[in-house]
VMD Tcl script that draws the C-alpha trace (Angstrom):
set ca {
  {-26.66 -1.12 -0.32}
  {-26.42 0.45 3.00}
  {-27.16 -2.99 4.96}
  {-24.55 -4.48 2.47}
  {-22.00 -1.98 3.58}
  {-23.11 -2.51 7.32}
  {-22.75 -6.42 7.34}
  {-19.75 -5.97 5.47}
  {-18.02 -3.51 8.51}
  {-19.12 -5.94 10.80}
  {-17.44 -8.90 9.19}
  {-14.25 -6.44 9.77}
  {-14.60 -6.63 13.38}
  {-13.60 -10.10 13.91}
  {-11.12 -10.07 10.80}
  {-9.23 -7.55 12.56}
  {-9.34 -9.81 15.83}
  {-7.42 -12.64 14.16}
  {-5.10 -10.15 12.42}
  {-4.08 -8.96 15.77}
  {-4.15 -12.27 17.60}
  {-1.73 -14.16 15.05}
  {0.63 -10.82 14.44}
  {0.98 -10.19 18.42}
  {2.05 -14.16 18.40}
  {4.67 -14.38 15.42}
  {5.93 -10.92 16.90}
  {6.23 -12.19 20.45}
  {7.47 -15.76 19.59}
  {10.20 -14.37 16.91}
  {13.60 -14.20 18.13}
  {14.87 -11.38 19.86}
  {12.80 -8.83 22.61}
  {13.44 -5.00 22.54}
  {15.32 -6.00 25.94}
  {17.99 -7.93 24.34}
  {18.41 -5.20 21.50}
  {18.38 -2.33 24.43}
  {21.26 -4.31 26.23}
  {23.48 -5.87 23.61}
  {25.76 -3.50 23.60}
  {25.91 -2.41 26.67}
  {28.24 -4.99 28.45}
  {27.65 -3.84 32.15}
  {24.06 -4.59 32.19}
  {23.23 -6.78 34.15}
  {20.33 -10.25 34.65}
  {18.89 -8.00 37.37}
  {18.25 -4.79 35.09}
  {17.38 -7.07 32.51}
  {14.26 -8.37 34.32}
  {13.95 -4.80 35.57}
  {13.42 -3.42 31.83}
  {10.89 -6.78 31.19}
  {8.95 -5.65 34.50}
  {8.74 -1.79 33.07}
  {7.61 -3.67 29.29}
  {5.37 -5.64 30.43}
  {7.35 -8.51 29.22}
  {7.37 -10.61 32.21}
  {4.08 -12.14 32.05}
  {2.42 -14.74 30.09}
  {1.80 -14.02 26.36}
  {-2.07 -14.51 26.73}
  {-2.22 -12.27 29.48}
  {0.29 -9.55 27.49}
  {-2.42 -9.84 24.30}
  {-5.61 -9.26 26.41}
  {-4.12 -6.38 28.24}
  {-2.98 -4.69 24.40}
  {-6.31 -5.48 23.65}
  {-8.15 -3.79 26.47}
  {-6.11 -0.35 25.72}
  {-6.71 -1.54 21.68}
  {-10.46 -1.36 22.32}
  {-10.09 2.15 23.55}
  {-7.79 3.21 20.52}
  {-4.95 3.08 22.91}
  {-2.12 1.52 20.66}
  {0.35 2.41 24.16}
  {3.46 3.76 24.36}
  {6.90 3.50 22.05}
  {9.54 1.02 23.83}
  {12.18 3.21 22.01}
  {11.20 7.14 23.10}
  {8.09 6.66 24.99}
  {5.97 8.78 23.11}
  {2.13 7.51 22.42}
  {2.05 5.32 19.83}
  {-0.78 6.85 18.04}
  {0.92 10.01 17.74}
  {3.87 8.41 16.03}
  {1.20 7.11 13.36}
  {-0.39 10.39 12.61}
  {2.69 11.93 11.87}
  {3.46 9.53 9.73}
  {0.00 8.45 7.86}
  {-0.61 11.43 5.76}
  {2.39 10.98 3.90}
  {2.29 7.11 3.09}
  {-1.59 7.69 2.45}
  {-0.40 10.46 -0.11}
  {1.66 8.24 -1.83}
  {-0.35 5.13 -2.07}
  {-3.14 7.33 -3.59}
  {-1.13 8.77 -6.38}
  {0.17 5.56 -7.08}
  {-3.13 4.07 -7.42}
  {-3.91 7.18 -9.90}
  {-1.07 6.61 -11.29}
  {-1.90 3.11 -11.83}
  {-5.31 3.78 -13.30}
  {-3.99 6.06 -15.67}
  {-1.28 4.54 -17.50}
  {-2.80 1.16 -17.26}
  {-5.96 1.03 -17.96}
  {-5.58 2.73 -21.35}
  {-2.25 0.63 -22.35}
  {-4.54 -2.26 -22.00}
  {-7.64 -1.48 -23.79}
  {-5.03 -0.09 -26.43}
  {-3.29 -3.65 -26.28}
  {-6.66 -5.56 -26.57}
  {-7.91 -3.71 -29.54}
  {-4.80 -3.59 -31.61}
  {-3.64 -7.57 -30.75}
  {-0.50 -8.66 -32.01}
  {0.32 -5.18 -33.17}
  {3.81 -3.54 -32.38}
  {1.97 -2.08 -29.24}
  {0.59 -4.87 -27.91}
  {4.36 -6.50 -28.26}
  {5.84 -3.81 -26.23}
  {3.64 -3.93 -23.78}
  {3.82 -7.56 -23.42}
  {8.07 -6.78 -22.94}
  {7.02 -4.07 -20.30}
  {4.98 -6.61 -18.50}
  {7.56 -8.66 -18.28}
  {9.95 -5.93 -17.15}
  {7.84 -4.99 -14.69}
  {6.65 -8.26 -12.74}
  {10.50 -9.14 -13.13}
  {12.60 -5.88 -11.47}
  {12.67 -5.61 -7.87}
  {11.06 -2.77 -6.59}
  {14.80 -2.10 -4.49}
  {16.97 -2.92 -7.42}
  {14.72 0.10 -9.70}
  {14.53 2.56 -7.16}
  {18.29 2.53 -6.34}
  {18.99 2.61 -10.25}
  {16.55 5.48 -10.58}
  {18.09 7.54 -7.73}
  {21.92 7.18 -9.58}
  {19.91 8.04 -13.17}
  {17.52 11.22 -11.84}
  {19.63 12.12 -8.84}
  {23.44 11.57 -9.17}
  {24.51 11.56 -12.86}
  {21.14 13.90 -14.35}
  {21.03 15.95 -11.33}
  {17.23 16.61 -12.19}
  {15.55 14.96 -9.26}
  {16.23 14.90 -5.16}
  {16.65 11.22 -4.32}
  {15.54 11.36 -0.34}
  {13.03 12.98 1.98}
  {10.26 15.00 0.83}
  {11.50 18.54 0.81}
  {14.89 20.57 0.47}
  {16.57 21.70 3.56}
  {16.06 25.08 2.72}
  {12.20 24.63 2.22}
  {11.53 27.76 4.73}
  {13.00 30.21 2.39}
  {10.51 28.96 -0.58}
  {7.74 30.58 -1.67}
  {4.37 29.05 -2.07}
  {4.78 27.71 -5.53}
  {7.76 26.48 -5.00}
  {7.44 24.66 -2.02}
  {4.66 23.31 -4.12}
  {7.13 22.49 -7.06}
  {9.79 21.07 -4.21}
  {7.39 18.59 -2.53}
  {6.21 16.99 -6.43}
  {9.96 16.52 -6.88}
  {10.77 14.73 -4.45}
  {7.21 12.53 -5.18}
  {8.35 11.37 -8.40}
  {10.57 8.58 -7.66}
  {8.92 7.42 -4.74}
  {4.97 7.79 -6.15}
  {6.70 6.34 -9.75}
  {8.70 2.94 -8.20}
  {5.75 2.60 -6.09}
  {3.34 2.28 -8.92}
  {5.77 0.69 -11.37}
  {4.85 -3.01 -10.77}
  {1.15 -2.47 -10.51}
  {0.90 -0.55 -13.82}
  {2.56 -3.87 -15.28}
  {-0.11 -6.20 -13.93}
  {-3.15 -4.22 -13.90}
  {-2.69 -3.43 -17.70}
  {-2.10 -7.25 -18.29}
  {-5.41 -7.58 -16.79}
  {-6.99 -4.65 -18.28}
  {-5.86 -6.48 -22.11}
  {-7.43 -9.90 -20.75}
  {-10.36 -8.77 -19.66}
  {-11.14 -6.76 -22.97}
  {-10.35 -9.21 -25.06}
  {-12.94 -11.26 -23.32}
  {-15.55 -8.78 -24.08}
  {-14.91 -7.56 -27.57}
  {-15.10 -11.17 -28.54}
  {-19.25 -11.12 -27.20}
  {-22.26 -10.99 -28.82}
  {-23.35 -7.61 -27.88}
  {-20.30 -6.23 -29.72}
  {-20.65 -7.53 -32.57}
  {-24.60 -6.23 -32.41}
  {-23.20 -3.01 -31.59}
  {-20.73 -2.76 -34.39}
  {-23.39 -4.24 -36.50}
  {-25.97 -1.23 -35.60}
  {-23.12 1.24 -37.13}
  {-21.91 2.65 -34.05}
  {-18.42 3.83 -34.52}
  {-15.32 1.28 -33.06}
  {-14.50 4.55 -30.21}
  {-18.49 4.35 -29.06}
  {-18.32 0.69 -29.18}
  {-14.90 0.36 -26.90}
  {-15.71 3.00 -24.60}
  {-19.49 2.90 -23.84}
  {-20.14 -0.81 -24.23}
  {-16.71 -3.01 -23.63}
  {-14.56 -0.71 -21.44}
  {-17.67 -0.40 -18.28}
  {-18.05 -4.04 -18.31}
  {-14.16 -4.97 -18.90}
  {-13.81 -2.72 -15.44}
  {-15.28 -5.18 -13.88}
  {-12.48 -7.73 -12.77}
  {-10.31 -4.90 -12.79}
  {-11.95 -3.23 -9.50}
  {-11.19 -5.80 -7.76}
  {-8.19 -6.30 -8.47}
  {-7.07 -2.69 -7.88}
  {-8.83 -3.55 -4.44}
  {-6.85 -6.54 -3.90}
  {-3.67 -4.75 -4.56}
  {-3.53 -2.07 -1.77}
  {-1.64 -4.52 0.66}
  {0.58 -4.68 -1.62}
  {1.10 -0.74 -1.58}
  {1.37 -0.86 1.66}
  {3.28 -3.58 2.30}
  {5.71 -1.99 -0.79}
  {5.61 1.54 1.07}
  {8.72 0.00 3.58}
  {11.04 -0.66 1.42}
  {10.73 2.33 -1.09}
  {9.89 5.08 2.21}
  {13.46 2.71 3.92}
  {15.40 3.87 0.08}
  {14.06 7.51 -0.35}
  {14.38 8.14 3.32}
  {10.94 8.73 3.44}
  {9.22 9.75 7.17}
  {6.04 7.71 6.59}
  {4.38 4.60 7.70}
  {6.95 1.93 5.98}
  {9.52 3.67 7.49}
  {8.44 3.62 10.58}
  {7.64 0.34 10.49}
  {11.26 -0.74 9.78}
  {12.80 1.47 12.30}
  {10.32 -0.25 14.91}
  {11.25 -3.54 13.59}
  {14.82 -3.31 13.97}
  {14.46 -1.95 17.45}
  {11.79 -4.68 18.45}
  {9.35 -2.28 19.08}
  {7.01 -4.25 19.97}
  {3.88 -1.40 20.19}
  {4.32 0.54 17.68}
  {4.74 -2.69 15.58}
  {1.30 -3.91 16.08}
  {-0.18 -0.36 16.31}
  {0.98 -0.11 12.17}
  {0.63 -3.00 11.81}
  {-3.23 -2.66 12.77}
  {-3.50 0.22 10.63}
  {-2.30 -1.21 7.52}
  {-4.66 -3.95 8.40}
  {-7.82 -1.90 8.57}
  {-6.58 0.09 5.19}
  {-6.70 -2.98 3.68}
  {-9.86 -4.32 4.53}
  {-11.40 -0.83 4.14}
  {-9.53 -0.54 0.24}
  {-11.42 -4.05 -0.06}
  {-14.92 -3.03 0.90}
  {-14.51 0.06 -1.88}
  {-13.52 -2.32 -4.11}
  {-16.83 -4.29 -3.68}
  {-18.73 -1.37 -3.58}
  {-17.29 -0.11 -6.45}
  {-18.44 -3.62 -8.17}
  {-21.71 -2.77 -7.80}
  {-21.44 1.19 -9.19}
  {-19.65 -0.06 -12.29}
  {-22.23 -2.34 -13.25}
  {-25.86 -1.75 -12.58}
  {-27.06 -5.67 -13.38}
  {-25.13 -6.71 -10.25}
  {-27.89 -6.39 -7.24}
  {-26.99 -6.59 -3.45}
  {-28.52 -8.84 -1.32}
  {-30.32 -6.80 1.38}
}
mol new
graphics top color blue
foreach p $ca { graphics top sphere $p radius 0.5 }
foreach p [lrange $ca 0 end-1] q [lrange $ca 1 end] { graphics top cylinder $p $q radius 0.2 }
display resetview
């Protein structure tokens, strides 16, 4: 396992170099330079401070020459400094990362607790009244745009029931709080955000999770197991559930870009100071650092969310052997 897990961080290395090399291009080569954003509305500046300004970005010179000098300072963990307030880029992300990592987490537990159970539930009891309205919540939830719910559930929670904060993640007057209630102040304002987050992936991983047990109940074993007298909870728990986790792992592993790549457009709606926000702020402004600095990030979250996925392949089921 550990040379597994070795060869597998290696294989990262030059994943993350073509990651970087094609993102630095599309950024570079789309339409519109933090120059031309800077100066738009300013109707005195001139060609001559406009060079000036792609002289101080490092702008002016060829694209090749632009990547291998972000990649020198990349190599060092030097991500550079923001066009827009020229603080260090890497800063900027650990402010920021704690929060989105928060949230991606309890979405993920989120998403292992509602689904997995709603599935196996689904599988056992086919074509039952359940298993129907779970099918209809499926469907809900692959079909509703993550922007469309969350602005629906900030008018429900927020405007008309008054029960939940609908931006940020604590009340202005947070310093006067005790403990507790600080405590009970941040979890509010997690609720929306943590539940529109995991929303779509409880919908397809307990699709999955009903799929993949009905696969198993339907084998041999089970039948030799049910046939031995073991009661129907021993049989679904111990002997189908470990082995319909299988697919599942991976899938949950597959599904962290999607988290993150969710994370800017629900951190954008609740006004949330994390990495999707961020991320849009520095895309509007055509900022072109701190762009590929989260964008790296994300990038090794991902690949990293897809090596514990493998791993956790291997935990789940003890037949499956790694190569060495």
């Amino acid at each position: 396992m550990p040379i597994y897990v070795l060869k597998r961080l290696l294989l990262m290395v030059p994943l993350i170099f073509g990651i970087t090399l094609i993102t630095f291009a599309v950024i570079h080569l789309a339409p519109g330079g933090p120059v031309e954003v800077q100066t738009e509305m300013s109707l005195k500046a001139s060609a001559q401070a406009r060079e000036n300004l792609k002289r101080l970005y490092g702008l002016d010179k060829p694209l090749h020459v632009q990547y291998l000098d972000w990649l020198k300072r990349f190599v060092r963990l030097d991500f550079g400094k923001s066009f827009v307030d020229g603080r260090l880029v890497s800063t900027k992300i650990i402010e920021r990362i704690p929060i989105t990592l928060i949230i991606n987490l309890l979405s993920l537990l989120l998403i292992l607790v509602i689904a997995i159970p709603i599935g196996v539930i689904s599988a056992t009891r086919q074509y039952s009244l359940f298993d129907k309205a779970s099918t209809v919540f499926v469907f809900i939830g692959y079909s509703t745009p993550t922007f469309w719910l969350a602005l629906l559930l900030m008018l429900l929670f927020g405007v008309y029931l008054g029960v939940l904060p609908i931006s940020g993640i604590q009340s202005i007057d947070v310093s006067g709080m005790g403990t507790f209630e600080r405590l009970l102040d941040w979890v509010k304002h997690l609720i929306l955000p943590v539940g529109v987050s995991a929303f779509g992936g409880i919908a397809g991983i307990s699709r999955y999770s009903r799929s993949s047990m009905l696969e198993v109940i339907r084998q041999d074993y089970i039948r030799t197991a049910r046939a031995k007298g073991l009661s129907e909870s021993k049989v679904i728990l111990r002997h189908a559930l470990r082995n319909a986790l299988l697919p599942i792992v991976t899938i949950l592993g597959l599904s962290v870009p999607g988290l993150i790549g969710g994370g800017v457009i629900f951190e954008t709606i609740f006004a949330i100071p994390g990495m999707g926000q961020l991320f849009y702020a520095s895309t509007m402004s055509r900022d072109y650092p701190t762009i590929m600095g989260i964008l790296v990030i994300g990038a090794v979250l991902t690949l990293v969310g897809n090596l514990i996925a493998d791993i956790s392949y291997a935990l789940v089921d003890p037949r499956i052997r790694v190569r060495k």
